[in-house]
C-alpha positions as CSV (number, residue, x, y, z in Angstrom):
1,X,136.8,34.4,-24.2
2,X,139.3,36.4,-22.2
3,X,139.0,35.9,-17.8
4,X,140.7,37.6,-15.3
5,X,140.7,37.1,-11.8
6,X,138.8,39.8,-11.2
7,X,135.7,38.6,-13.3
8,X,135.8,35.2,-11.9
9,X,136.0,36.7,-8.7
10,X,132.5,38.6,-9.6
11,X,131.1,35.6,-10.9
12,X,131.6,33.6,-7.8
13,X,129.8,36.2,-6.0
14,X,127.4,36.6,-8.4
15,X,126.7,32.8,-8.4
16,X,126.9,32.9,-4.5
17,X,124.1,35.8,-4.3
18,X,121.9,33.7,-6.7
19,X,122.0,31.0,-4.6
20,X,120.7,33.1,-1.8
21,X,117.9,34.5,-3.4
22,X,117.2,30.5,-4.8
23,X,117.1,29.8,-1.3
24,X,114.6,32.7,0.0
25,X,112.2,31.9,-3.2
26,X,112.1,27.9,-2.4
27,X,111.6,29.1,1.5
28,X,108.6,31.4,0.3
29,X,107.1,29.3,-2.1
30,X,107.6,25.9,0.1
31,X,105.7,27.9,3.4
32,X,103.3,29.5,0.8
33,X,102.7,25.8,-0.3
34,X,102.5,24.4,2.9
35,X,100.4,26.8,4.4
36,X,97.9,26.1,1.0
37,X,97.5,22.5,1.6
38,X,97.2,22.9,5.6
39,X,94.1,25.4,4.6
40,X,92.9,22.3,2.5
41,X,93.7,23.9,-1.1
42,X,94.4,21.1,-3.6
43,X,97.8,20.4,-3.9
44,X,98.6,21.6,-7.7
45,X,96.5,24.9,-7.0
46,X,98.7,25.3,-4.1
47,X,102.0,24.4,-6.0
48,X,100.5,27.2,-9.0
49,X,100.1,29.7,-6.4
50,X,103.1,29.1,-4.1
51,X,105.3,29.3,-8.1
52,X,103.9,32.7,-8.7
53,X,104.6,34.0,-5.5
54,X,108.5,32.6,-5.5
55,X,108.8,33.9,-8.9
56,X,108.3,37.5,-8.1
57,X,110.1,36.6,-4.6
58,X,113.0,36.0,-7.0
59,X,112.4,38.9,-9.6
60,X,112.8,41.1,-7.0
61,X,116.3,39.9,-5.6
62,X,117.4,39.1,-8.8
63,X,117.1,43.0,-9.5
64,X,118.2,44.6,-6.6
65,X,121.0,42.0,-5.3
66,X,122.0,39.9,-7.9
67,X,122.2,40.9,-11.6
68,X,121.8,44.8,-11.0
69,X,124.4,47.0,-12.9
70,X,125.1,50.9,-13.0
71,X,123.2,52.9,-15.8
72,X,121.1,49.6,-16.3
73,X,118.8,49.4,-20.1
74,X,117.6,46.4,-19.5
75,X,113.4,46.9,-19.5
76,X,112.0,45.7,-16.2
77,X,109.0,44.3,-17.7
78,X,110.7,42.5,-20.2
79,X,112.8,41.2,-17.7
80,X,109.4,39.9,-16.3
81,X,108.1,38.7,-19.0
82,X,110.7,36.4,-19.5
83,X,111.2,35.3,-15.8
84,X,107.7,34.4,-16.6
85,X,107.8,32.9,-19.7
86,X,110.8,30.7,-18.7
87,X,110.0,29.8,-15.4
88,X,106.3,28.9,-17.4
89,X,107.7,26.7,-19.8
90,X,109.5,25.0,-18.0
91,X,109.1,25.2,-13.9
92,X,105.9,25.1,-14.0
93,X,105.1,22.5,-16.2
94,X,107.7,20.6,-15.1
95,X,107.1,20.7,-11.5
96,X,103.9,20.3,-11.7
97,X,104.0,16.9,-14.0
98,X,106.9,16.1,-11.2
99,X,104.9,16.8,-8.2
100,X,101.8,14.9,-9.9
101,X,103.4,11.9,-10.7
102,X,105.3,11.5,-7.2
103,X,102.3,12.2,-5.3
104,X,99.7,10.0,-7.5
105,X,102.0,7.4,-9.1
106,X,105.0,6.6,-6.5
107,X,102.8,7.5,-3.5
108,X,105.4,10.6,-1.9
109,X,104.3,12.7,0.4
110,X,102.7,16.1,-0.5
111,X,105.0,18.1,1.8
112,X,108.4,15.7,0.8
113,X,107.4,15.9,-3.3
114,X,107.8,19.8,-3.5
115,X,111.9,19.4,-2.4
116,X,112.1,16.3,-4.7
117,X,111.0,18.3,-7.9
118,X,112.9,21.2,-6.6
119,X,116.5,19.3,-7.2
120,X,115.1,19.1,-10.5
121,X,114.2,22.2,-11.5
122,X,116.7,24.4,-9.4
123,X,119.7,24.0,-11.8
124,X,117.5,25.2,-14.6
125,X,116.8,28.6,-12.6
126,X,120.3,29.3,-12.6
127,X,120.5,28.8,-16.4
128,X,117.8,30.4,-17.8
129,X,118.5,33.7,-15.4
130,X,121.8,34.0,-16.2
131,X,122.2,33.6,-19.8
132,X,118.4,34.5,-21.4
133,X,116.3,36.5,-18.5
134,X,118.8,38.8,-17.4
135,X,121.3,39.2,-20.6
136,X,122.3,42.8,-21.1
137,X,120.1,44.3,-23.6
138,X,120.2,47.7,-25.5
139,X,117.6,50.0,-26.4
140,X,118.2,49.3,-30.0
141,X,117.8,45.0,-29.3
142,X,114.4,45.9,-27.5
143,X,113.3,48.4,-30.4
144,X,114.9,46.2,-32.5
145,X,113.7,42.8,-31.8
146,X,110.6,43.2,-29.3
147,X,108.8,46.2,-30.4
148,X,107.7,44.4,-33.8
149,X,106.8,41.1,-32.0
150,X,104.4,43.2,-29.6
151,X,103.0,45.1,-32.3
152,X,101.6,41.4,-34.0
153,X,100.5,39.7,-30.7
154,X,98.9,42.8,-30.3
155,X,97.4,42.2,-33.4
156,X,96.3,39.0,-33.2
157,X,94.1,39.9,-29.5
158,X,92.4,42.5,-31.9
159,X,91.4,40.1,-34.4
160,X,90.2,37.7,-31.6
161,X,88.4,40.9,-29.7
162,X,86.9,41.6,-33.0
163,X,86.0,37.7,-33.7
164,X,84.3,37.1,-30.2
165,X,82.2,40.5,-30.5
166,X,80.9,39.8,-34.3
167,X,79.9,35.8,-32.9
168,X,79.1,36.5,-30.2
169,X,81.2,34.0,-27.9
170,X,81.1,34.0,-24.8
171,X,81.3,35.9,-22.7
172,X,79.8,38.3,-25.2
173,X,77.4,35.8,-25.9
174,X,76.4,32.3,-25.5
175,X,77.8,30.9,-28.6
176,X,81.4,28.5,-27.5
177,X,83.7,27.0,-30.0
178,X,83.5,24.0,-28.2
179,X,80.7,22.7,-31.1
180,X,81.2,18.9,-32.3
181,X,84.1,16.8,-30.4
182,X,84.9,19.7,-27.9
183,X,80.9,19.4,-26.4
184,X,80.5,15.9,-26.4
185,X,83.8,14.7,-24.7
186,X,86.4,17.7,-24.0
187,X,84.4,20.0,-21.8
188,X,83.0,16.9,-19.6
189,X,86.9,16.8,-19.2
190,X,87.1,20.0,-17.9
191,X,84.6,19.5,-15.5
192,X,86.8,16.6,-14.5
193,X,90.2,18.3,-14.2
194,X,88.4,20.8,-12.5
195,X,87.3,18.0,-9.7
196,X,90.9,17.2,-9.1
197,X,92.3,20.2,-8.9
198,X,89.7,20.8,-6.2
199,X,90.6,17.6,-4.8
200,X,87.4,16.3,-5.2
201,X,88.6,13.6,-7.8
202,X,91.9,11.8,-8.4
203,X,94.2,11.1,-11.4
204,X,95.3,8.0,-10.3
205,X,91.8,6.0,-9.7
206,X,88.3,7.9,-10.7
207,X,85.0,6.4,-11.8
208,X,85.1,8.8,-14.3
209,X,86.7,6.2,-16.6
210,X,84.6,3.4,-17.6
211,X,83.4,1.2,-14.5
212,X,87.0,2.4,-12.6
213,X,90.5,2.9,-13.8
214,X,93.6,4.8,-13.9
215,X,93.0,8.2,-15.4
216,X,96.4,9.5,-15.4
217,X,97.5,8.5,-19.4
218,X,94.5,10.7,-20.7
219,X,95.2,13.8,-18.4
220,X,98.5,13.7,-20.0
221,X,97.3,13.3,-23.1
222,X,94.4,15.7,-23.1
223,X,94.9,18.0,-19.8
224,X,98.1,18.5,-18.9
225,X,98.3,22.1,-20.7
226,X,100.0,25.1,-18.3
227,X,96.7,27.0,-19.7
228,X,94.5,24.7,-18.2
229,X,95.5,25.5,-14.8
230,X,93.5,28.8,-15.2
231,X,90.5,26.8,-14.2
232,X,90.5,27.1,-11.0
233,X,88.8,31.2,-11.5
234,X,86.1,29.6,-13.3
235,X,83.2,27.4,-12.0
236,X,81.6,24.5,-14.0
237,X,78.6,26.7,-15.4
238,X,81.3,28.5,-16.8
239,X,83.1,26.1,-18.9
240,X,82.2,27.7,-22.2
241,X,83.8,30.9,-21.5
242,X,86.4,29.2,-20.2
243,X,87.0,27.0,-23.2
244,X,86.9,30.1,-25.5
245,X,89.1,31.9,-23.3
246,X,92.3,29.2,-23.6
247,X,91.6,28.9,-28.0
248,X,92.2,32.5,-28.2
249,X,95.2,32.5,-25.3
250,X,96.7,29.6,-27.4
251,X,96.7,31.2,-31.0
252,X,97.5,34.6,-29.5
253,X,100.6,32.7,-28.3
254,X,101.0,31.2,-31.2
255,X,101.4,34.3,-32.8
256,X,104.0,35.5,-30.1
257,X,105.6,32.3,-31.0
258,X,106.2,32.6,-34.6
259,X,106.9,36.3,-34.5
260,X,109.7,35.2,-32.2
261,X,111.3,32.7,-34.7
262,X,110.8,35.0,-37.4
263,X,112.8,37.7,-35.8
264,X,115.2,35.1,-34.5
265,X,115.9,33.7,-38.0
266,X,116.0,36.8,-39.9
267,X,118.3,38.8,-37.4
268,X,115.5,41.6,-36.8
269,X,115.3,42.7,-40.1
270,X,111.9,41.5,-41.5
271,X,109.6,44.2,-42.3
272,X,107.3,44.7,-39.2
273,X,104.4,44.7,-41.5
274,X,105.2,41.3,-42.9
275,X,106.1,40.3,-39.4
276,X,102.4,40.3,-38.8
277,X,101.2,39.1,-41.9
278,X,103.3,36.3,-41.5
279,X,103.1,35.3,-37.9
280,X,99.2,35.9,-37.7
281,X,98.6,33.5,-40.8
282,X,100.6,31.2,-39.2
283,X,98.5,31.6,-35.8
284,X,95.0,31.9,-37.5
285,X,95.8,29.0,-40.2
286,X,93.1,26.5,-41.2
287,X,94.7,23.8,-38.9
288,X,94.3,26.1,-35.7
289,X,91.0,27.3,-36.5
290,X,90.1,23.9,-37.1
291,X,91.3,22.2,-34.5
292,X,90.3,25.1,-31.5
293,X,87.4,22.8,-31.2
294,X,89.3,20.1,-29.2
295,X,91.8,22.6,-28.3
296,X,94.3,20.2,-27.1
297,X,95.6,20.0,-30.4
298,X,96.7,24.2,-30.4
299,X,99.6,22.8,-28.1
300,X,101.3,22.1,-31.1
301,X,100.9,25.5,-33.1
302,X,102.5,27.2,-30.2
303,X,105.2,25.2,-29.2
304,X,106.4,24.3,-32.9
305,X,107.8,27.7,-33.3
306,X,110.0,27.4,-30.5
307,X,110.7,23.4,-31.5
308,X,112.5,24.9,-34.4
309,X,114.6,27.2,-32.9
């Protein structure tokens, strides 16, 4: 690749601008935190809330000041999306995991852990901005490449719209897919997580575990899913809705998953209408059906596709 002067020149800038905007998001998300846990919000809740808010704090910028260009085609929500979907995958579940295990394991403060994890995870911002996020795109790569992967995630929330009105689940009905292993053990889980995210139980020593122990192994195990962190909208009595809810977000992602490595691995050229036969058989298989009982085990189906890559 050929450089000039001139384009090092920009990229300095560039990189210089980026860090600006870095540094307004962690401001705005650190005071949004702070000002969380001083109301006496849980702390994860708090660090959910304060991400969300320094990710759009960032989108913003990142538009305007940073990565903006004449006669732009990029697609604002698909810019978004993938701020999102990054920033998801990996800033959010990372930072959280980082912030719970220096608050609960090595004992950090809840104000100092936030600018711990944030060394981690800031480098990665730049990265995933530059180079996947905000990469020129054509009108042809978005037809191209997105259109069809839409099209079958679309899909796959009309089979699951279609599924919960014929069974009824809730919240179109009572009925929960939670029905062996999922209602004996994983929803009384739920109602656990849903005590520490409130604060009202701890990770690190609960009763909940025998006569007293150390609960962090199994929330790792079993809990720590960036899904789960939707349970702070819903109250206990609601757990069954809830539990449907995250099955169907998981295949439907699923499905976004492997209609992403299918258009990734055959250039953009698969038929759209074996995209979708293909990546919602892959999404509704036996194993995920299956296994939506104890839902944990959906982490997989979604995340393999990407594994592969």
């Amino acid at each position: 690749m050929k450089f000039s002067k001139e384009n090092l020149k920009n990229s300095i800038i560039q990189f210089f601008k980026f860090g600006i905007v870095g540094f307004s998001s962690t401001l705005v998300s650190y005071a949004v935190y702070s000002l969380l846990v001083l109301l006496k919000m849980q702390y994860l809740l708090a660090n959910a809330l304060a991400f969300i808010v320094g990710t759009l704090n960032s989108f913003l910028w990142n538009s305007l000041f940073v990565f903006k260009k004449n006669n732009d085609t990029r697609n604002p929500f698909l810019v978004l999306l993938k701020t999102f979907t990054t920033y998801g995958l990996t800033n959010l579940l990372l930072s959280t995991l980082l912030l719970a295990l220096f608050v609960e394991r090595f004992s950090v403060s809840k104000y100092l852990a936030p600018i711990l994890v944030l060394i981690i995870t800031v480098p990665l911002n730049f990265i995933l901005n530059k180079y996947w996020a905000y990469k020129k795109q054509n009108t042809i790569d978005i037809k191209q490449k997105w259109l069809p992967i839409f099209e079958s995630t679309l899909f796959s929330v009309c089979v699951f719209t279609i599924l919960f009105l014929f069974l009824h689940l809730a919240p179109f009905g009572n009925s929960t897919l939670a029905f062996i292993d999922g209602n004996l053990t994983f929803l009384d889980q739920l109602a656990y997580l849903k005590d520490v995210l409130e604060g009202k139980n701890s990770i690190k020593y609960t009763f909940s575990q025998g006569l007293g122990n150390t609960y962090i192994g199994n929330s790792i195990y079993a809990l720590f899913s960036p899904f789960n962190l939707l349970l702070v909208f819903f109250s206990k009595e609601n757990l069954n809705i809830f539990f449907n809810l995250v099955c169907a977000l998981k295949i439907i992602f699923a499905c976004f998953a492997m209609s992403y490595f299918l258009q990734s691995v055959f250039k953009n050229k698969l038929n759209t209408l074996f995209l979708i036969f293909l990546s919602n058989g892959y999404a509704f298989c036996e194993y995920a059906i299956k296994k939506a009982d104890v839902n944990l085990w959906l982490n997989g189906v979604y995340m393999l596709p990407f594994i592969f890559l």
